[in-house]
GUMIMI-230720 format. One record per atom (N, C-alpha, C): residue number from 1; residue in three letters; x, y negated, z negated. Coordinates in steps of 0.001 Angstrom, whole numbers, always signed. Example, Ala and Ser with C-alpha at 12.3 -4.5 7.8 and 13.67 -1.06 7.14 Angstrom:
BEGIN
+-----+--------+---------+---------+---------+
! num ! residu !       x !       y !       z !
+-----+--------+---------+---------+---------+
!   1 !    ala !  +13190 !   +5690 !   -7800 !
!   1 !    ala !  +12300 !   +4500 !   -7800 !
!   1 !    ala !  +13200 !   +3300 !   -7800 !
!   2 !    ser !  +12850 !   +2250 !   -7080 !
!   2 !    ser !  +13670 !   +1060 !   -7140 !
!   2 !    ser !  +12900 !     -30 !   -7870 !
+-----+--------+---------+---------+---------+
//
This chain:
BEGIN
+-----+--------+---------+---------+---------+
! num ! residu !       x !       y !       z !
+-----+--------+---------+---------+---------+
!   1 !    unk !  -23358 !  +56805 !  -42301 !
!   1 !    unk !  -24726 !  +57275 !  -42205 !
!   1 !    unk !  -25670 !  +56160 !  -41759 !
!   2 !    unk !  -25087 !  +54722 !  -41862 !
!   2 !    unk !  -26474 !  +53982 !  -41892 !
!   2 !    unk !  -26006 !  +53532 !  -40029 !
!   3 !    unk !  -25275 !  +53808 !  -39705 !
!   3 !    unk !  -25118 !  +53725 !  -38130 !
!   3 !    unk !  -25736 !  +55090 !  -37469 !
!   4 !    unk !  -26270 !  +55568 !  -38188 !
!   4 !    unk !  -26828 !  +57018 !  -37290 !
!   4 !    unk !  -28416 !  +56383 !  -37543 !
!   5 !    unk !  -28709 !  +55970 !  -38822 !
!   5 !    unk !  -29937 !  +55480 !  -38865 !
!   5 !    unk !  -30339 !  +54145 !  -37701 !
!   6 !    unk !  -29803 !  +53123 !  -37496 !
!   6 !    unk !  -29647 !  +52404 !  -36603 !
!   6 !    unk !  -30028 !  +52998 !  -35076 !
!   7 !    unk !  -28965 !  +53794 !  -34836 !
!   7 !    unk !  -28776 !  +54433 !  -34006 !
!   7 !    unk !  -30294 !  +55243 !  -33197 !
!   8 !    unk !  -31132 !  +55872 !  -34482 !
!   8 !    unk !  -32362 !  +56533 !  -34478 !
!   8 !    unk !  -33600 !  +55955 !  -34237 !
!   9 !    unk !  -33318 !  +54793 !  -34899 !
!   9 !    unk !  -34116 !  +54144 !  -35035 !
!   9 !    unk !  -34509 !  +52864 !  -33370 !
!  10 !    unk !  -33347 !  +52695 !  -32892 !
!  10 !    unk !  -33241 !  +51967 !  -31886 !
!  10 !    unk !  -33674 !  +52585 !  -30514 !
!  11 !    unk !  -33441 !  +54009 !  -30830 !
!  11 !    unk !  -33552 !  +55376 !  -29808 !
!  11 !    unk !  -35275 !  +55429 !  -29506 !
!  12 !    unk !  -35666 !  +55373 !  -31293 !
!  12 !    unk !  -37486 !  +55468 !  -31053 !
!  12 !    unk !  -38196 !  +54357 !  -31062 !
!  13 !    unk !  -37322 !  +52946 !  -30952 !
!  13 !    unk !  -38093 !  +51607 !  -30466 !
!  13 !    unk !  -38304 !  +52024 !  -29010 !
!  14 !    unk !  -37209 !  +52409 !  -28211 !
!  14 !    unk !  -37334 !  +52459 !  -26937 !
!  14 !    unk !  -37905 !  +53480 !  -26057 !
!  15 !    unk !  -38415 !  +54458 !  -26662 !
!  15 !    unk !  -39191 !  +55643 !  -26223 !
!  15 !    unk !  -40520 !  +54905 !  -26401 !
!  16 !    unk !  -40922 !  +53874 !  -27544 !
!  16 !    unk !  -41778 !  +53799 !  -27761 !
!  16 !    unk !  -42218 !  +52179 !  -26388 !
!  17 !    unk !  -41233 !  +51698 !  -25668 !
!  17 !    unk !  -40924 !  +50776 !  -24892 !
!  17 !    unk !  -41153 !  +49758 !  -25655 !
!  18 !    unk !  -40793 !  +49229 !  -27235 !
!  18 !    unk !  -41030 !  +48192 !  -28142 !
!  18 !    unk !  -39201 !  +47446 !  -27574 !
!  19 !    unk !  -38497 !  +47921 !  -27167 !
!  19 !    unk !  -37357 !  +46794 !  -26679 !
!  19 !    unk !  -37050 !  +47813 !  -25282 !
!  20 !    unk !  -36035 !  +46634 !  -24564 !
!  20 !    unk !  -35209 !  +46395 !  -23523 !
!  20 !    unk !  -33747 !  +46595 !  -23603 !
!  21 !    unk !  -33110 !  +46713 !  -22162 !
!  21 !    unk !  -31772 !  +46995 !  -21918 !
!  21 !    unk !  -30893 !  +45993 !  -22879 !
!  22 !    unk !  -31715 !  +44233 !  -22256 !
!  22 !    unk !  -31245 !  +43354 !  -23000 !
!  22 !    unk !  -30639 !  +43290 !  -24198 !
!  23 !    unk !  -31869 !  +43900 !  -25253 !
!  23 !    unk !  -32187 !  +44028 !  -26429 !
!  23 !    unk !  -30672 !  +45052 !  -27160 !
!  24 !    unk !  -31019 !  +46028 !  -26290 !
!  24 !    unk !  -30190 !  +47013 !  -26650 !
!  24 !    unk !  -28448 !  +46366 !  -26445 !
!  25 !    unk !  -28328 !  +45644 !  -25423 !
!  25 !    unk !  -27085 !  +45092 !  -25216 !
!  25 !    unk !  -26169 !  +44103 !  -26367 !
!  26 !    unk !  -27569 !  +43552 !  -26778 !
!  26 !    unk !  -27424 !  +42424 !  -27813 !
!  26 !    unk !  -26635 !  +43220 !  -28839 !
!  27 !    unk !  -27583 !  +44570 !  -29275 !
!  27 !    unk !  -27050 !  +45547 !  -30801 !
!  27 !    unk !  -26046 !  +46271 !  -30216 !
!  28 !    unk !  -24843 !  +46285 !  -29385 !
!  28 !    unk !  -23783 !  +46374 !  -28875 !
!  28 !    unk !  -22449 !  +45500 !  -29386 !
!  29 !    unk !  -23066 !  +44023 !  -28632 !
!  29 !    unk !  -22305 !  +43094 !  -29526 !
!  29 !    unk !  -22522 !  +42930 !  -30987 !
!  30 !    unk !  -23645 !  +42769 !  -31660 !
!  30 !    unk !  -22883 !  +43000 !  -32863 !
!  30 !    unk !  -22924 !  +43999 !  -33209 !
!  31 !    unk !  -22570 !  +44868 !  -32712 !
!  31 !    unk !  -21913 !  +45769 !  -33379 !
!  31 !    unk !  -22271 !  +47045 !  -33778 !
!  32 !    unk !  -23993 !  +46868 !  -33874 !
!  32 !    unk !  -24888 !  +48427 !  -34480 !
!  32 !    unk !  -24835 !  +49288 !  -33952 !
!  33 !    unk !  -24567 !  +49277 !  -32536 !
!  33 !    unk !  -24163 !  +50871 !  -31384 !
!  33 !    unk !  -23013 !  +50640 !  -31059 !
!  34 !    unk !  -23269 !  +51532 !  -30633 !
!  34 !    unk !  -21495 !  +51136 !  -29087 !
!  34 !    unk !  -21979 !  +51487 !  -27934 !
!  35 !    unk !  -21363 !  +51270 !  -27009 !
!  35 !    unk !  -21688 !  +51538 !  -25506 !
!  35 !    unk !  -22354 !  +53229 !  -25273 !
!  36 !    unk !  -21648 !  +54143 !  -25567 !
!  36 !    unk !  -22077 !  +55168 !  -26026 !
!  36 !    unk !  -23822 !  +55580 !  -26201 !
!  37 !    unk !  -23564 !  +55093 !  -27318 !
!  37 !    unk !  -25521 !  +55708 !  -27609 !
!  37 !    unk !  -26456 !  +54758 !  -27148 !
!  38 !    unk !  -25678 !  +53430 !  -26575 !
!  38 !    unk !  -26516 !  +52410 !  -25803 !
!  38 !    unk !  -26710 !  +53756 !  -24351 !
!  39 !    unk !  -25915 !  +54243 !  -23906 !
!  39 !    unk !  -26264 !  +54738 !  -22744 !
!  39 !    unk !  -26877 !  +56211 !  -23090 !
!  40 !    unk !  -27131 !  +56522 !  -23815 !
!  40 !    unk !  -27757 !  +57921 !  -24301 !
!  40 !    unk !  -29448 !  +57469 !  -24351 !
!  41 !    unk !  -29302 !  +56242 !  -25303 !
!  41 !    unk !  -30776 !  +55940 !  -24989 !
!  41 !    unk !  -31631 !  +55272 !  -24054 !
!  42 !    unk !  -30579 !  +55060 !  -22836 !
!  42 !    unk !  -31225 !  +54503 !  -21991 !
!  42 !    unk !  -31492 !  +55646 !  -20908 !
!  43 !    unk !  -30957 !  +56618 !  -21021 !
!  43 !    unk !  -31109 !  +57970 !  -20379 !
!  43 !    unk !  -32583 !  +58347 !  -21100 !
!  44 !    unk !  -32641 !  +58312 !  -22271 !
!  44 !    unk !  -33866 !  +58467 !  -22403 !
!  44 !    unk !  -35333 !  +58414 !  -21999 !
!  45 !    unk !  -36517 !  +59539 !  -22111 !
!  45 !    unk !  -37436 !  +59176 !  -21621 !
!  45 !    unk !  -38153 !  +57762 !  -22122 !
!  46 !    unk !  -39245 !  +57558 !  -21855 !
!  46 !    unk !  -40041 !  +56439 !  -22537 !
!  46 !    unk !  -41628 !  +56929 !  -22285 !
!  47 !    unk !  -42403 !  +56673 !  -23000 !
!  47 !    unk !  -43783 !  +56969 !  -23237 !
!  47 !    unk !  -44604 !  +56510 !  -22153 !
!  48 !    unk !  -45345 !  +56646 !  -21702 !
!  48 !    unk !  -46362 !  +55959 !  -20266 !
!  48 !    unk !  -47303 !  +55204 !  -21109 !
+-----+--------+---------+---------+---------+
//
């Protein structure tokens, strides 16, 4: 459960444009996403 929270939470930093691809790449390596919902939220919209 606390990887879905992560997961949610990382989803509405980046809608909100508070991080980057970078950023997101970083919580890949260690470990908090996986490639996966790294690319779900980068499909994502983002706020103007």
């Amino acid at each position: 459960m606390n990887d879905k929270i992560v997961y949610l939470f990382l989803l509405n930093m980046w809608i909100m444009k508070r991080i980057d691809e970078a950023y997101l790449s970083e919580q890949v390596v260690k470990g908090r996403i996986n490639e996966g919902e790294k690319a779900v939220i980068l499909v994502a919209s983002q706020v103007v």
